[in-house]
matplotlib code that plots the C-alpha trace (Angstrom):
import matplotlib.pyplot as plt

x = [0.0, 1.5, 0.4, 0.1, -1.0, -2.9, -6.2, -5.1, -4.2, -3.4, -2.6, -2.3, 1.2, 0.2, -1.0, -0.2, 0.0, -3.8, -5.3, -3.0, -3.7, -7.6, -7.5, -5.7, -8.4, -10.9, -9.3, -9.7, -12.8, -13.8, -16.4, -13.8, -13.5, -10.8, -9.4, -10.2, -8.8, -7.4, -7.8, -5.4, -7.1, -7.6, -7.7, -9.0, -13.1, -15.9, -15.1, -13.7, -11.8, -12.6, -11.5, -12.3, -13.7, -15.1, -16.0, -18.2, -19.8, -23.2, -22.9, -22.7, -21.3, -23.2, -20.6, -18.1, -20.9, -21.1, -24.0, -24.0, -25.3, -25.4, -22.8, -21.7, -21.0, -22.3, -21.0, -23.3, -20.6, -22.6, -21.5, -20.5, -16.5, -14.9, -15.2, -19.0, -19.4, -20.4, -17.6, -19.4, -19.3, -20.4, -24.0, -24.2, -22.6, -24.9, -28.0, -27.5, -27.0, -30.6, -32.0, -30.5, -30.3, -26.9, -25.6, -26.3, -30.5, -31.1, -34.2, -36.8, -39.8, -41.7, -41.6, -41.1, -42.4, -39.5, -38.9, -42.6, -41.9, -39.0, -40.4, -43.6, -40.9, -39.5, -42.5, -43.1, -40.2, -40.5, -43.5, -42.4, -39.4, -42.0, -41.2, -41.9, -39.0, -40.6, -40.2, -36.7, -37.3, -40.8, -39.4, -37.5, -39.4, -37.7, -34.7, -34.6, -32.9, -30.2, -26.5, -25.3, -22.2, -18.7, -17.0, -19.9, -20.2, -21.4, -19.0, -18.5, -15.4, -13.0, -11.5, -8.6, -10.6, -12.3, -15.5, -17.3, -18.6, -21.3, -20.0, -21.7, -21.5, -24.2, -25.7, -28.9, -28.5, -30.6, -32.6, -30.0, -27.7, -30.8, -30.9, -27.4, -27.5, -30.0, -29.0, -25.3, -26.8, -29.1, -25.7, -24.2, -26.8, -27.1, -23.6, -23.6, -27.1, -25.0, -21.8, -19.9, -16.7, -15.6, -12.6, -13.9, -17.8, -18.5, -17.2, -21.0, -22.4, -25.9, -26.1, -27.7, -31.0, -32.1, -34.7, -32.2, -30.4, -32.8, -34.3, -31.2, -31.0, -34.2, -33.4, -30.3, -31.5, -33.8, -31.5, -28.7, -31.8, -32.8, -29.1, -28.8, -32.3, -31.1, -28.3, -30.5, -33.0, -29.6, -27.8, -31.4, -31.6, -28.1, -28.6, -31.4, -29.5, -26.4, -29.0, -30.5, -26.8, -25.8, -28.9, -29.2, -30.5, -28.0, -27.4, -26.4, -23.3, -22.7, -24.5, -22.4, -23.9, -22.1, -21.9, -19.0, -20.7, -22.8, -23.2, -23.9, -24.3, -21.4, -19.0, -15.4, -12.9, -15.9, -17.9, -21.2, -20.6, -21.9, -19.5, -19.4, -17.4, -17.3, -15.7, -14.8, -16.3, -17.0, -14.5, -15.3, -14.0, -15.8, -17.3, -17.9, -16.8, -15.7, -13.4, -12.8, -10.0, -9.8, -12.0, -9.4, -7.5, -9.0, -11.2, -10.9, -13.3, -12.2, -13.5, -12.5, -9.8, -11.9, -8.4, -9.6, -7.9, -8.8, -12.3, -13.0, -13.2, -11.4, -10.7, -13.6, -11.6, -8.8, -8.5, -7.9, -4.8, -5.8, -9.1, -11.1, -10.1, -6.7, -6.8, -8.1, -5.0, -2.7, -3.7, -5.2, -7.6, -4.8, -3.6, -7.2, -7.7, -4.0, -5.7, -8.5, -6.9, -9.2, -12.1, -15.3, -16.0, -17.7, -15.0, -15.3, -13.3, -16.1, -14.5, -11.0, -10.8, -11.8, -8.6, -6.7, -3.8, -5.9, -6.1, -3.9, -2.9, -5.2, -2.2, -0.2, -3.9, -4.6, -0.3, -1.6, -5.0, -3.6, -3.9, -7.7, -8.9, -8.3, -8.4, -10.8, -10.8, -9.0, -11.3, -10.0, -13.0, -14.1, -16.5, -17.3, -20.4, -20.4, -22.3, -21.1]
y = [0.0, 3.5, 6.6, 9.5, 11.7, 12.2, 11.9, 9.1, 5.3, 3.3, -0.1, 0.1, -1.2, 0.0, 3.5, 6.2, 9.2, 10.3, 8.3, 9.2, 12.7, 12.3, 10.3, 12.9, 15.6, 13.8, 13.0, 16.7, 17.0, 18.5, 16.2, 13.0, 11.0, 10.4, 9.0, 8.0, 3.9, 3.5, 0.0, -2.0, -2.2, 1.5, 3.5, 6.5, 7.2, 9.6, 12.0, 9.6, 6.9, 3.4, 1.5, 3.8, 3.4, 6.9, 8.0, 11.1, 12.9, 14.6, 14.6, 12.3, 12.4, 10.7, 9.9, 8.6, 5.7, 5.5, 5.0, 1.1, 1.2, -1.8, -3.3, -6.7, -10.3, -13.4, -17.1, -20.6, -23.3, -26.7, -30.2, -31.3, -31.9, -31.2, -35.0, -35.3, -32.5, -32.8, -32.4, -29.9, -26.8, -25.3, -25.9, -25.0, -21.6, -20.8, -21.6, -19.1, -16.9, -17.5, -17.9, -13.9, -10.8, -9.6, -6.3, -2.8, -2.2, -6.0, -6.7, -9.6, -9.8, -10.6, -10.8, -14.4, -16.9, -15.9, -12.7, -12.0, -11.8, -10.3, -7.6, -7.2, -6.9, -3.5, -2.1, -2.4, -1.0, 2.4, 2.4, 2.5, 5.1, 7.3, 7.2, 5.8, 3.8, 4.0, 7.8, 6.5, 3.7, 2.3, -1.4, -1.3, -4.9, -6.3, -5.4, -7.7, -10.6, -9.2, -9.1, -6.0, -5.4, -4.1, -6.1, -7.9, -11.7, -15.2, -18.5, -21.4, -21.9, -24.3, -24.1, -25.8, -29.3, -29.1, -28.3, -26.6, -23.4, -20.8, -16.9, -13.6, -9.8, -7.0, -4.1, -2.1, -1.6, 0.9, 1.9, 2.4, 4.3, 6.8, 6.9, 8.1, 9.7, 12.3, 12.8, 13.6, 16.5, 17.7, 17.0, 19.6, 22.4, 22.7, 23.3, 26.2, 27.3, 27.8, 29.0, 26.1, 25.8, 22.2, 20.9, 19.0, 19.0, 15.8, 15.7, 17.7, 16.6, 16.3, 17.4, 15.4, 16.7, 17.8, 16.7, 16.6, 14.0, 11.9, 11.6, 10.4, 7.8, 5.9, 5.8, 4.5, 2.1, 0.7, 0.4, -1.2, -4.0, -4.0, -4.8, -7.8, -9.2, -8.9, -11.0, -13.4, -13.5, -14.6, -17.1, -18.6, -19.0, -20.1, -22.8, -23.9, -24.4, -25.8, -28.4, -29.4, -29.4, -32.3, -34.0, -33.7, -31.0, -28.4, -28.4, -25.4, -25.8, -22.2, -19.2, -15.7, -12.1, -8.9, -5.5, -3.1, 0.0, 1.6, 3.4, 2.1, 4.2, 2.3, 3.4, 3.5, 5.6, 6.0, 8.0, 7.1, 7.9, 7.3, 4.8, 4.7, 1.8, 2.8, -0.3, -2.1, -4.7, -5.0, -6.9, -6.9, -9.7, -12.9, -11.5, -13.6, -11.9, -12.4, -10.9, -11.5, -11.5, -10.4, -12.0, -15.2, -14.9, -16.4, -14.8, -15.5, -16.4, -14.3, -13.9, -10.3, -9.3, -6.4, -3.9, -0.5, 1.4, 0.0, 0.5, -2.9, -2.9, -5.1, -4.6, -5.7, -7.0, -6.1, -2.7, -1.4, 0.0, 0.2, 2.3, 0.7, 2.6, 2.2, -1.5, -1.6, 0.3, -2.2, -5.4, -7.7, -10.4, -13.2, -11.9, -12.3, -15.6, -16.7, -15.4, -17.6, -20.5, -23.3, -21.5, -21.8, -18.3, -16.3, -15.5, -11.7, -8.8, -7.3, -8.1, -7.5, -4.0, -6.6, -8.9, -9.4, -7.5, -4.2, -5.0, -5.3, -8.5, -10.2, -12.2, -8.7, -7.3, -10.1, -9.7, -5.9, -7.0, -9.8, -7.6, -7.2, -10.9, -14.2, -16.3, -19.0, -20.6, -19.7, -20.0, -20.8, -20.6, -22.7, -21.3, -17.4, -15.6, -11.7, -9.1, -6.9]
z = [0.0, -0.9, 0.7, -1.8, 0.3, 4.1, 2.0, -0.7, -0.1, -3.2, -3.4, -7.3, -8.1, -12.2, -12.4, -15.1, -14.5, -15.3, -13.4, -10.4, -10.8, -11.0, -7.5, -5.8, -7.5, -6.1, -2.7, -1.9, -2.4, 1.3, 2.6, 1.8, 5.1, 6.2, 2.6, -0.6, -1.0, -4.7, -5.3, -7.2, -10.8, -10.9, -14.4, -15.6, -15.2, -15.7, -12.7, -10.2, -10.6, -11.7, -9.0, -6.3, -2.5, -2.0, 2.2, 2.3, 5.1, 4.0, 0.2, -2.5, -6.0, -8.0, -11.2, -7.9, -8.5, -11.7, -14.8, -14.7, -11.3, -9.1, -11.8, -10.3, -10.6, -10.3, -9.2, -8.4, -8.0, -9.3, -8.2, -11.9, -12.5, -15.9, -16.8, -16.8, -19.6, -23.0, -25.2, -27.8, -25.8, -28.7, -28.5, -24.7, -25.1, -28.2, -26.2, -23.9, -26.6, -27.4, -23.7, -23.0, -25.0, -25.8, -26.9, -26.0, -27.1, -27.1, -25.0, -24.2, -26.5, -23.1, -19.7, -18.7, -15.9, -13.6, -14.3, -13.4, -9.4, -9.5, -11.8, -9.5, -6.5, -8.4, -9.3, -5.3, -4.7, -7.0, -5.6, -1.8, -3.4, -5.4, -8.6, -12.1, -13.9, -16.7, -17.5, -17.6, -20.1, -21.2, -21.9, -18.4, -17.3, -20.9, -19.7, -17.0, -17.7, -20.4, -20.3, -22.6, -23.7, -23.2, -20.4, -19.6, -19.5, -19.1, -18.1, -17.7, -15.3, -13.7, -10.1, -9.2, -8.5, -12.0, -10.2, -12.8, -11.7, -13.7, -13.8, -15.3, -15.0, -15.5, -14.2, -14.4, -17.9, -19.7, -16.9, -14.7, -16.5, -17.2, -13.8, -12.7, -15.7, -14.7, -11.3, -12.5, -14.3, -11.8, -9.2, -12.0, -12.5, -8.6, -8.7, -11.5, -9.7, -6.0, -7.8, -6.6, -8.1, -9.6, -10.6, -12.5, -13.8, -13.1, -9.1, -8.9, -5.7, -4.2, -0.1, 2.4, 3.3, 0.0, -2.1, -4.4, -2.7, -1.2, -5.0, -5.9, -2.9, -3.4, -7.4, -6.7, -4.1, -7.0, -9.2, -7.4, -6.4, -10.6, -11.1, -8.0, -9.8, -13.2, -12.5, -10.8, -13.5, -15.8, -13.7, -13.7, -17.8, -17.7, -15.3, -17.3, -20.0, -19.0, -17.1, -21.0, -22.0, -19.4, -18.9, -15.4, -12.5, -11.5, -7.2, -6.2, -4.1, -3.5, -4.9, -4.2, -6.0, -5.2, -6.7, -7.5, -8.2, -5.5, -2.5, 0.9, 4.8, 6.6, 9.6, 9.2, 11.5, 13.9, 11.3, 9.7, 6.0, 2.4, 1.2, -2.7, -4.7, -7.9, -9.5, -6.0, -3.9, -0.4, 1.4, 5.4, 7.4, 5.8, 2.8, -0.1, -3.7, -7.0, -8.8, -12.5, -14.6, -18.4, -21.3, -21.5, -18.0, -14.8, -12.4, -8.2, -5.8, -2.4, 1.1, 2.5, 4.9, 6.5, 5.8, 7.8, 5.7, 2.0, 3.7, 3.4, 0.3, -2.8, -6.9, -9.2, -11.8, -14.0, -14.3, -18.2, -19.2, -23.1, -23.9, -26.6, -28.8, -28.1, -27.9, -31.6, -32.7, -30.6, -30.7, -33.8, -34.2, -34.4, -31.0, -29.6, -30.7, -29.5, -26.0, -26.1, -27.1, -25.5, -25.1, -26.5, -27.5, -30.9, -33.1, -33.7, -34.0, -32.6, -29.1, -30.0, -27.4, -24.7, -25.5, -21.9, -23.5, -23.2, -19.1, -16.2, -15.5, -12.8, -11.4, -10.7, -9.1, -6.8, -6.1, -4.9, -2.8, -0.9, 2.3, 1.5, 0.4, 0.9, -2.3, -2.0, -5.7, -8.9, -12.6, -15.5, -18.4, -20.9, -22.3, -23.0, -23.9, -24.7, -26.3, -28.8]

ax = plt.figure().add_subplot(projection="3d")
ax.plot(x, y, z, "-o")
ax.set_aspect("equal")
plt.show()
């Protein structure tokens, strides 16, 4: 762990320079307490940094969240081995293709049998919070139940036993990002309507107390709980599947689902604060999390350390150290398949600014977070399923 300064911690060992420089902008913000906690797969974001743990007393900054909010991951470990799979992986991974919309603006035609509770459950919910999700997006209840795109996924993994375990990651897609969208802006015009000067426009923060800010609270709380449901609603299509694809019922060994963008009331240094992770996990003593790697490298089931002064809090993943466009300059499609040599994947250069050469290595992050987790398992996929 490095100390940059009394109000940044980093435990990055890979940071340039930019990224450096917007974590110590944001680290004076004056309602930080009492640091901000860098965490080791930390590049450069939209206001704060991507791989950020953000304390505040009495304000919030809405892009310190982020717009996927409630991003996450998640993990059902199944009691099948390696040996007792079907050798045509193929057909398995482009089943789930079919079961769940991919891409950005790919939806459900309808809503299915069980998304139907767990959409009822959010309409509760807005309900209870007092506002309409769909003035943020009409099809909102099709979104349910799809994966998107970018560095999203769905995997089939190994651990070190062979046990074969099923992996995703998503958010509150459209919905969501409408969401913090909107409240970044109104964070923004109450800044220009106070005079508040910014370093940056989108460090714009919302005070406790204010309509304002409770709006933004009991949005946010929705759609961190769309994004926890979403998963769910996945995993359960997936395991569905991969049941069809192996003849035989799925038991659910283990079942872990944990977000890495969102914001939380927690105490730390003997403060009650809004806590935001904006690509980190939550990583008290005994805390179950995942932590992927790179499209191609492995991914690490870990238990948390509790560290006080990472604010208990782990990476989410990788980190990038290419930006897409970038990547696409760099890299080529022979390199990409080289990466996923053994992996059942869809051969596209539409996911060549996702090949792991555009991300840190996970080896070197887990290297940098081994005094905030314990590593429980260690993935290694076989089969791959993005959007483009």
């Amino acid at each position: 762990m490095e100390t940059i300064n009394s109000r940044l911690k980093n435990w990055a060992s890979i940071l340039d320079e930019k990224t450096r420089e917007q974590a110590i902008t944001t680290a004076k913000m004056p309602f930080i307490f009492p640091h901000l906690a860098l965490m080791p797969d930390a590049h450069l974001g939209k206001g704060a940094t991507v791989g950020s743990v953000i304390p505040t007393l009495g304000a919030i900054i809405p892009a310190a969240v982020g717009v996927d909010i409630g991003c996450g991951m998640i993990a059902v470990k199944t009691q099948f081995t390696e040996e007792q799979l079907p050798k045509d992986r193929k057909s398995l991974r482009e089943e789930i293709e079919r079961a769940i919309p991919l891409s950005a603006g790919k939806y459900n035609r309808k809503v299915v049998a069980t998304a139907e509770p767990r959409i009822a459950a959010l309409k509760a919910l807005a309900e209870t919070a007092g506002f309409d999700p769909g003035d943020y997006a009409k099809n909102w209840e099709l979104q349910l139940g799809t994966l998107g795109s970018g560095n999203h996924f769905i995997e089939v993994s190994l651990d070190e036993d062979n046990n074969v375990w099923l992996f995703l990651h998503s958010g509150s897609r459209g919905v969501g990002n409408r969401i913090a969208t909107k409240h970044i802006k109104v964070a923004q015009q109450v800044a220009k309507k106070y005079w508040i000067d910014l370093p940056d426009p989108d460090l714009a923060y919302l005070v406790e107390g204010t309509e304002e800010f409770d709006s933004y609270i009991r949005e946010l709380r929705w759609a961190q709980h769309f994004a926890l449901l979403n998963r769910e609603e996945m995993m359960d299509r997936v395991i569905r599947q991969f049941t069809e694809w192996v003849g035989a019922e799925v038991q659910e060994i283990e079942r872990i689902n944990c977000h890495h963008n969102f914001t939380e009331r927690e105490t730390h240094f003997g403060k009650s604060v809004w806590l935001s992770r904006k690509g980190a996990i939550r990583a008290r003593e005994g805390d179950p999390g995942l932590i992927p790697g790179s499209m191609g490298t492995a991914s690490y089931v870990v238990v948390g350390k509790g560290n006080p002064v990472a604010l208990c809090s782990s990476p989410h993943g990788a980190g990038r150290e290419y930006s897409r466009t970038a990547a696409r300059k760099a890299f080529t499609i022979d390199q990409l398949r080289v990466a996923m040599t053994g992996i059942e994947y869809r051969d596209t250069d539409a996911f060549l600014d996702e090949i792991p050469g555009a991300y840190k290595p996970i080896d070197q992050v887990m290297e940098d977070a081994a005094d905030l987790v314990h590593v429980r398992h260690k993935l290694r996929q076989i089969i791959n399923v993005k959007g483009d």
